[in-house]
PLY file of the C-alpha trace (Angstrom):
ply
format ascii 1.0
element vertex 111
property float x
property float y
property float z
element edge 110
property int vertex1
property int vertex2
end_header
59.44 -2.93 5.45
62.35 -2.14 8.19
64.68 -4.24 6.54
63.96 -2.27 3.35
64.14 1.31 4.76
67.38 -0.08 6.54
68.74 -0.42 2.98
67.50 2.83 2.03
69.10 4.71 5.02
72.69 3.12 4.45
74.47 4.66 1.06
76.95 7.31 1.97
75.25 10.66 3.60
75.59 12.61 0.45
73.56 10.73 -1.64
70.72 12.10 -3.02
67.05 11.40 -2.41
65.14 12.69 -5.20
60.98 11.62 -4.35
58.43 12.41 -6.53
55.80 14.24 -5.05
55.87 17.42 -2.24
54.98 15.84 0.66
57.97 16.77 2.99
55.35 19.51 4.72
53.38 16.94 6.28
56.02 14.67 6.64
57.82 16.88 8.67
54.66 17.57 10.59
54.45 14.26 11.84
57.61 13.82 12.72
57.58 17.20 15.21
54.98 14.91 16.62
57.52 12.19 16.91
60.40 14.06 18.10
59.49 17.11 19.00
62.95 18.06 20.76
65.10 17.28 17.06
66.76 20.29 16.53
67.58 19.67 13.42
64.24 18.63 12.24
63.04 21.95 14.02
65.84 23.93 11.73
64.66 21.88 8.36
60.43 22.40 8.98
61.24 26.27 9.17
63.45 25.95 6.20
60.94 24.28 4.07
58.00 26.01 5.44
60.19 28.66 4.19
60.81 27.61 0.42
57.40 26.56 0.41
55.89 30.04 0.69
57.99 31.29 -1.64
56.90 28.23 -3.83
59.93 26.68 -4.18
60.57 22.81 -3.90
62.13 21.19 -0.24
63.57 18.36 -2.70
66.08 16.46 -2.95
67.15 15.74 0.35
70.09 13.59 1.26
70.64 10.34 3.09
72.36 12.39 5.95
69.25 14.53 6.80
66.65 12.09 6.49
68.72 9.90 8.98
68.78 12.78 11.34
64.94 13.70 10.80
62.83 11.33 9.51
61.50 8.94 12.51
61.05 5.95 9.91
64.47 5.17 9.81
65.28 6.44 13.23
63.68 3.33 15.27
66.50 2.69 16.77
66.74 6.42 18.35
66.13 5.88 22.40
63.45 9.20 21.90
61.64 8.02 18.35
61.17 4.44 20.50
59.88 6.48 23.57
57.45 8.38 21.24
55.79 5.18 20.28
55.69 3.44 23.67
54.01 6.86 24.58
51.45 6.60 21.47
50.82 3.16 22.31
52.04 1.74 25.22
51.88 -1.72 23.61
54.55 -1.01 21.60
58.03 -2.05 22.76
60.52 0.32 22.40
63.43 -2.25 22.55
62.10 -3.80 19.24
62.57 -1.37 16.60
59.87 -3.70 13.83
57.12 -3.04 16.74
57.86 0.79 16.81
58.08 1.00 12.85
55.06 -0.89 13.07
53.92 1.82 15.86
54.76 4.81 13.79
53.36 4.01 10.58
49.57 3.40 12.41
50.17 6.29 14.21
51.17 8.05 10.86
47.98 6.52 8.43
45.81 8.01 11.45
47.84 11.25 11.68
46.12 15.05 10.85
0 1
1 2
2 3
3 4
4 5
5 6
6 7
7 8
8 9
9 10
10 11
11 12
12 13
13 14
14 15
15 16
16 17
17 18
18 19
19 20
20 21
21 22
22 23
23 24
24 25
25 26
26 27
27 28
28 29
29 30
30 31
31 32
32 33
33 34
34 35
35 36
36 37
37 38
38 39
39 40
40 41
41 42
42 43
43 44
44 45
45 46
46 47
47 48
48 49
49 50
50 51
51 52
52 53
53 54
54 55
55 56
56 57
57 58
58 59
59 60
60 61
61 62
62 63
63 64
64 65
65 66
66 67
67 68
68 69
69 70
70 71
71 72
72 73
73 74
74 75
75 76
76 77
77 78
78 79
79 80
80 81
81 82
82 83
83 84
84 85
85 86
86 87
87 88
88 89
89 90
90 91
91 92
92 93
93 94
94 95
95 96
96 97
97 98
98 99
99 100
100 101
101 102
102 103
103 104
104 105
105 106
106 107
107 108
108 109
109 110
C-alpha cells in the first residue's frame, strides 16, 4: 500500500486530485492528531472548515498540499514517524511500512 501511495504522491505538485466523496473534514481531523504542529495543515482545516459551513466543496486538492498535509504519504517526515512511535511504541519510526502500517490502525480506530 506504501509503494502505491508513493506513486500517488510523485506527479508534479500541480496536479490535481479530484476524490469522490467529502471526507477531507475528518481527514484533516486525524491528521491534527498526527501532526499537530503542521502549519499548513492548521491553515487548510480552517480553510475547509470554512467552505464547509458555507457548504461549499474542499475538493480538488493538489499533489503539493496533500504532500505537505496528509500523514499517509508523509512517513518519511521525522514528526509523522514520532507520532506513531508515540501511538504505539512498537512501531519503528525508522521504517516508514511499520508507521504506514501504524497510522492506518490508528486511523480505522480514530473518532
Amino acid at each position: 500500500m506504501l509503494s502505491s501511495l508513493d506513486k500517488l504522491a510523485a506527479p508534479p505538485g500541480n496536479t490535481r486530485v479530484c476524490c469522490t466523496h467529502e471526507y477531507t473534514l475528518g481527514n484533516l481531523k486525524f491528521a491534527t492528531a498526527v501532526e499537530p504542529g503542521n502549519t499548513q495543515l492548521i491553515h487548510y482545516r480552517q480553510q475547509c472548515e470554512a467552505r464547509r459551513s458555507r457548504g461549499e466543496p474542499t475538493l480538488p486538492s493538489t499533489i503539493a498540499l496533500e504532500n505537505s498535509i496528509n500523514p499517509f504519504l508523509r512517513t518519511r517526515q521525522a514528526a509523522v514517524a514520532q507520532a506513531a512511535r508515540a501511538h504505539d511504541p512498537a512501531a519503528d519510526p525508522a521504517d516508514p511500512v511499520a508507521v504506514f502500517a501504524t497510522l492506518r490502525q490508528w486511523k480505522n480506530e480514530f473518532r
